[in-house]
C-alpha beads as a LAMMPS data file, in Angstrom:
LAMMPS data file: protein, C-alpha beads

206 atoms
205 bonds

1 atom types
1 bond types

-500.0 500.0 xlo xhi
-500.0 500.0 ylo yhi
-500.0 500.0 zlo zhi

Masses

1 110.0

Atoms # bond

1 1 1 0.000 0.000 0.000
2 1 1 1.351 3.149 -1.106
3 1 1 1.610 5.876 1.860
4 1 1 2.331 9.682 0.988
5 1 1 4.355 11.431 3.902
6 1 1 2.844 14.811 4.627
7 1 1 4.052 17.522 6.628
8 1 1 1.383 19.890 9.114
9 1 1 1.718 22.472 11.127
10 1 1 -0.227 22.872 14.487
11 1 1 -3.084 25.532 14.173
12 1 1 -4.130 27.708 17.137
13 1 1 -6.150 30.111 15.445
14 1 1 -9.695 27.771 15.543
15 1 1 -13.201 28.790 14.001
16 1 1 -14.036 30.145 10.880
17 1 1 -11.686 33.319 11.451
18 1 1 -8.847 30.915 12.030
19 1 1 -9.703 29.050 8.943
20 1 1 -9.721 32.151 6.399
21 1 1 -6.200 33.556 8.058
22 1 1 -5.058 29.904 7.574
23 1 1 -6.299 30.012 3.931
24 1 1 -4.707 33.784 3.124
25 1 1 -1.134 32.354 4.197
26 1 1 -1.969 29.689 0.592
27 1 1 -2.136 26.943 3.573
28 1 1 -5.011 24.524 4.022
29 1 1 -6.400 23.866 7.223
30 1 1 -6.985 20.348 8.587
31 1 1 -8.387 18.491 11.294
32 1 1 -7.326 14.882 12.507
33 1 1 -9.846 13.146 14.079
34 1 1 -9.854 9.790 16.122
35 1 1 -7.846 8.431 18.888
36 1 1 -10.433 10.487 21.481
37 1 1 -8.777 13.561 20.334
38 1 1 -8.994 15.746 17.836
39 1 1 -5.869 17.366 16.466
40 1 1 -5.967 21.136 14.500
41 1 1 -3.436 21.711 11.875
42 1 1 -2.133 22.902 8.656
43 1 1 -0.540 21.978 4.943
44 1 1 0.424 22.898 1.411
45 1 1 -1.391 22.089 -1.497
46 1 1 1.948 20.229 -3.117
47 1 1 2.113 17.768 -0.064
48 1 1 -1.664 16.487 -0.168
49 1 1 -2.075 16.792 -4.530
50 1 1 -0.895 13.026 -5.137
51 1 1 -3.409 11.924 -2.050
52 1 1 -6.521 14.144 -2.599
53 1 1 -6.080 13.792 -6.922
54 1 1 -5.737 10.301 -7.365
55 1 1 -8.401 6.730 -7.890
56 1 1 -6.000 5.330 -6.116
57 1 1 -6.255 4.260 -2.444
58 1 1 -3.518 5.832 0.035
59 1 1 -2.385 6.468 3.239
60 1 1 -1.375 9.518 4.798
61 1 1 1.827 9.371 6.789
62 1 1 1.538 13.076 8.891
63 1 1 4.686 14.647 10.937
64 1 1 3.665 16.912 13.357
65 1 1 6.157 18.088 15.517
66 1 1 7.820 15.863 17.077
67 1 1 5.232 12.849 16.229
68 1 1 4.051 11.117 12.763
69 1 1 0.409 9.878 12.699
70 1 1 -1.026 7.304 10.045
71 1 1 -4.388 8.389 8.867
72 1 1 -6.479 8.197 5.811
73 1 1 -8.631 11.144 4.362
74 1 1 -12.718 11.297 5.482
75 1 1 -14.033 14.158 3.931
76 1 1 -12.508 16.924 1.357
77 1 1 -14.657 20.053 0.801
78 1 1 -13.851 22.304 -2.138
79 1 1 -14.763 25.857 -2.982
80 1 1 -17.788 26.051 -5.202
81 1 1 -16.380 28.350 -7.671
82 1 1 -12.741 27.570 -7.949
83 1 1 -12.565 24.028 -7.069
84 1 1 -9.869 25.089 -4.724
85 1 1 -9.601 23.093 -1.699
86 1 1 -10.671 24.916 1.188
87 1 1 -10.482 22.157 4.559
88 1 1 -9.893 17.981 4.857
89 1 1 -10.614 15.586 7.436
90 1 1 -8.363 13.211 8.138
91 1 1 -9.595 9.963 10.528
92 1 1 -6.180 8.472 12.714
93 1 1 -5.569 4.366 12.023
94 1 1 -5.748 3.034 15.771
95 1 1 -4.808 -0.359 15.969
96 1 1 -7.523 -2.894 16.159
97 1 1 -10.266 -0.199 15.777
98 1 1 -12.696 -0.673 12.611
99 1 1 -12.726 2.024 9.947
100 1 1 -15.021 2.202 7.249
101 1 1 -13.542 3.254 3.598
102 1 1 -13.607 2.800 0.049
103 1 1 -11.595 0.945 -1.718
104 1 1 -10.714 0.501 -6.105
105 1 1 -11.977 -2.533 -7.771
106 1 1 -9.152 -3.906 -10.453
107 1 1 -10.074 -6.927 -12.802
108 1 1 -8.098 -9.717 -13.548
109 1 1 -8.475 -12.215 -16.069
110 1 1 -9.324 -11.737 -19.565
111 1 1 -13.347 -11.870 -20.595
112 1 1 -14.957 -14.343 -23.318
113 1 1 -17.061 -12.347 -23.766
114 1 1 -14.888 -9.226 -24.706
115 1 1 -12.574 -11.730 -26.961
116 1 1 -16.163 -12.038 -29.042
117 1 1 -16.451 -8.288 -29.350
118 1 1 -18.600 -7.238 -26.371
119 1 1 -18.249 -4.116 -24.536
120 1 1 -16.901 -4.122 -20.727
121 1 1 -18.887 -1.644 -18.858
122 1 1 -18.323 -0.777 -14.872
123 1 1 -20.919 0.302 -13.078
124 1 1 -19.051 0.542 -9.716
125 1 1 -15.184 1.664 -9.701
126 1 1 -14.945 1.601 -5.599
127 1 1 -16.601 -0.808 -2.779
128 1 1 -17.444 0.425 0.692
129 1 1 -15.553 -1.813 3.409
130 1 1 -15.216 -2.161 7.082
131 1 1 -12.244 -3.480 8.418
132 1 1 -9.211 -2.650 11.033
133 1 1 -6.201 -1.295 9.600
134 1 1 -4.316 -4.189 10.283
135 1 1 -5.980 -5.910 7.534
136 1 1 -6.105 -2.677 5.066
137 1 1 -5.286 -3.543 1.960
138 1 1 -4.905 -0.560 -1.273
139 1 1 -7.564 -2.621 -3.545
140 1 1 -10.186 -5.243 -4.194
141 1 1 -9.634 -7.816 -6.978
142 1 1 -12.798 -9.580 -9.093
143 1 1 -12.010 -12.382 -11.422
144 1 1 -13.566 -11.610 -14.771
145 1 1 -12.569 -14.737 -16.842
146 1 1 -15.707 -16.582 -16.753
147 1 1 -17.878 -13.370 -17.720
148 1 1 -19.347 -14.208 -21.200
149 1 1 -21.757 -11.577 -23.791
150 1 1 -24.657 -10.386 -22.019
151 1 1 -23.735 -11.084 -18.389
152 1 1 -23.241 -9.630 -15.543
153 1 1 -20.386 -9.871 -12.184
154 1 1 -21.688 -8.704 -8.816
155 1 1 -20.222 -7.677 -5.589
156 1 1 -20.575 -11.579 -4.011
157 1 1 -18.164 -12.842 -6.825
158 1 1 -15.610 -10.355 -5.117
159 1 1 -12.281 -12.031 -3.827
160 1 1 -12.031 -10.552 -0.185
161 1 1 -9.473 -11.568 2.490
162 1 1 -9.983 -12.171 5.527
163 1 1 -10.744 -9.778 8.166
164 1 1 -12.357 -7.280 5.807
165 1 1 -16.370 -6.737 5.491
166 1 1 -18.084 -5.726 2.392
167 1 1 -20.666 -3.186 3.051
168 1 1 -22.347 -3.273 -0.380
169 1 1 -25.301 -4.911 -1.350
170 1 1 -24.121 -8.599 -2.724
171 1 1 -26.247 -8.594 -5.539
172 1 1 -25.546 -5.049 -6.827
173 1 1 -23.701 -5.220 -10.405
174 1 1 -19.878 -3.874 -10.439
175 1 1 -19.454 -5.127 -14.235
176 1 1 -20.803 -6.670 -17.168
177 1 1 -20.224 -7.365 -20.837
178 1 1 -23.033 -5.758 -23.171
179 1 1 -23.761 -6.883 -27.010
180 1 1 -22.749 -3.953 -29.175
181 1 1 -25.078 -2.694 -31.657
182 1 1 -23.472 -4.212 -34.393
183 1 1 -24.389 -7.677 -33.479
184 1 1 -27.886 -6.911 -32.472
185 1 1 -27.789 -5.832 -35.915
186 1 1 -26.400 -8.558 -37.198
187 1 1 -28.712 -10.786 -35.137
188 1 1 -31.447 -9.160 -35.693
189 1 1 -30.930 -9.978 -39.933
190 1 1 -30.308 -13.136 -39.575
191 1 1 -33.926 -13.569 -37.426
192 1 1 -35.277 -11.945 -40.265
193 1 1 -33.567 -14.351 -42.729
194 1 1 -35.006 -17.562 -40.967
195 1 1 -38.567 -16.247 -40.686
196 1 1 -40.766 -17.181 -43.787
197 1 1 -44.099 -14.883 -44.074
198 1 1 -47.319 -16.855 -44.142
199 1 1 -47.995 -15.713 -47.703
200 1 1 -44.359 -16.563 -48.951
201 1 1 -45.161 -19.736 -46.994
202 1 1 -48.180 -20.279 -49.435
203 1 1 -46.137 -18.512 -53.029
204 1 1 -43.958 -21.876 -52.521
205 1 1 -46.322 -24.606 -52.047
206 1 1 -48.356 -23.113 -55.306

Bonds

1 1 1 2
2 1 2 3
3 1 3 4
4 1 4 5
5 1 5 6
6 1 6 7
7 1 7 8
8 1 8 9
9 1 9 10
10 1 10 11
11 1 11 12
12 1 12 13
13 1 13 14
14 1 14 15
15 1 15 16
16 1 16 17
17 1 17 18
18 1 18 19
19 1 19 20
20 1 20 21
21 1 21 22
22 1 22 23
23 1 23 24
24 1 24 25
25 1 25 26
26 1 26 27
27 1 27 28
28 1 28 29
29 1 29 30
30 1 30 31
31 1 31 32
32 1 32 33
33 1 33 34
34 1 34 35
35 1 35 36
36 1 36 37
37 1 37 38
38 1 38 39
39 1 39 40
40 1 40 41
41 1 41 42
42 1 42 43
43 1 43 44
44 1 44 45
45 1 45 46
46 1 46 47
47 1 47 48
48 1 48 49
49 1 49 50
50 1 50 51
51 1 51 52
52 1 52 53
53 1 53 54
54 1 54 55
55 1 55 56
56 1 56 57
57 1 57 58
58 1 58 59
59 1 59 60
60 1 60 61
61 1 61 62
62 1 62 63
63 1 63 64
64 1 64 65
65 1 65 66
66 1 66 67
67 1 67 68
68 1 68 69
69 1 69 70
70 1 70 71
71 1 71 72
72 1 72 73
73 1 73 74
74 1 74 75
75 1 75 76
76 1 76 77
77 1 77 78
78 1 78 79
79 1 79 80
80 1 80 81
81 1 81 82
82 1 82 83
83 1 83 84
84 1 84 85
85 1 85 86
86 1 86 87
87 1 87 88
88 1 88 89
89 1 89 90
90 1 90 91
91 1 91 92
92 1 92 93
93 1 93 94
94 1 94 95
95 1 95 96
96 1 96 97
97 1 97 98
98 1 98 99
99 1 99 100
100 1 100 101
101 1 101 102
102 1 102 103
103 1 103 104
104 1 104 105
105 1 105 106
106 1 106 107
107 1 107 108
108 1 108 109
109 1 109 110
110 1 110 111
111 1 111 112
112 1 112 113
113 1 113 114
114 1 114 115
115 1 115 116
116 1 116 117
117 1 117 118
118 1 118 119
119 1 119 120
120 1 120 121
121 1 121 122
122 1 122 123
123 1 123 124
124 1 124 125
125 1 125 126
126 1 126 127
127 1 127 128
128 1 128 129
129 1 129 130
130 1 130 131
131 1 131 132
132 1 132 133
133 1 133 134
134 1 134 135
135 1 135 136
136 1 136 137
137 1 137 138
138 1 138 139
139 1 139 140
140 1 140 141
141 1 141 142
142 1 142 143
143 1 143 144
144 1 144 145
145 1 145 146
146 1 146 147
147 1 147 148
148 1 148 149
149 1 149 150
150 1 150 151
151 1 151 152
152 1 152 153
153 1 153 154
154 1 154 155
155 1 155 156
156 1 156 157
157 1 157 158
158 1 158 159
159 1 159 160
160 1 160 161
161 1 161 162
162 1 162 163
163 1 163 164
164 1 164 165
165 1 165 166
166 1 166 167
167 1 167 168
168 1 168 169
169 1 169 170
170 1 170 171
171 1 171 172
172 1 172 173
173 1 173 174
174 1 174 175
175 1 175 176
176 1 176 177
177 1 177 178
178 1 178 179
179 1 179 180
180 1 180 181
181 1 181 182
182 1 182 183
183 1 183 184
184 1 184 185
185 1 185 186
186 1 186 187
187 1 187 188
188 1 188 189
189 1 189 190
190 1 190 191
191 1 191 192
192 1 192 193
193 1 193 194
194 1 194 195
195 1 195 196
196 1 196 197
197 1 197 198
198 1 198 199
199 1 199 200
200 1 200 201
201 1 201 202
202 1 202 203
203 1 203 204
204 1 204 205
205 1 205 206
């Protein structure tokens, strides 16, 4: 699992007064939670970009002071105009204590259905786990080989390890393989072909 070292400073200035001076000095303010505490403080844009910008899943490796906290990010609120952002939560791993996030789905295995010219389509790119941070792991696998033309792979046919939860409904699709238009099409003829009209029915036995 890929962790991205940050560096904060401690904030005293609190409230939304201590948020906007935090903000003017091109700093974004921050608060830690978990651990029964919860811990003000402040960083640059450049050291949370490759953790806030990314699909992928990472964990946040913070120095403060004289301490360095693992933690992974709960809640990032942008401005509405600029896209800017303006404040992130971060939740503290504590050992043996469950957390709830959301992890990437990666497929492996090549689909037979796909080799005959369907269309892969995902209709979920992250599943909603709970597990400790023991177990944490940076992605969920799903085995894909068996999905032919026309079918679907839901979240029960997900490879989990043990020790983690999956909070999703199990019958809710994550991918499937759809018929493209061209072999409807194609289909579709060839019905056409096969079917014999009552009256041409009739034209041949005269």
């Amino acid at each position: 699992m890929e962790i991205i070292s940050i560096s904060g400073q401690l904030r005293t200035e609190l409230g939304k007064k201590g948020s906007k001076s935090t903000r003017k000095k091109e700093l974004i303010p921050c608060v830690l939670y978990g651990g029964g505490q919860a811990v003000h403080f402040s960083t640059t844009f450049n050291e949370v970009r490759s953790l806030i910008y990314t699909a992928d899943f990472k964990v946040a490796s913070i120095a403060l002071e004289d301490q360095s906290v693992k933690a992974i990010v709960k809640d990032v609120q942008f401005h509405p105009l600029t896209d800017e952002i303006i404040h992130i939560d971060f939740l503290r791993l504590v050992k043996g204590h469950p957390i709830k996030v959301e992890l990437p789905i990666r497929f492996t295995g090549v689909s037979p259905g796909v080799k005959l010219g369907g269309r892969l389509v995902q209709q979920l790119r992250k599943i909603k786990v709970k597990t400790i941070p023991e177990k944490l792991v940076h992605e969920l696998t799903l085995d894909i080989s068996t999905l032919e033309m026309g079918q679907a792979i839901r979240v029960r046919d997900i490879d989990i390890a043990e020790g983690i939860e999956i909070i999703n409904q199990p019958s809710i699709p994550v991918a499937s393989v759809q018929v493209p238009r061209a072999l409807k099409a194609e289909e579709g003829e060839e019905e056409e072909e096969g079917t014999e009209t009552p009256e041409a029915a009739e034209a041949t036995e005269e």
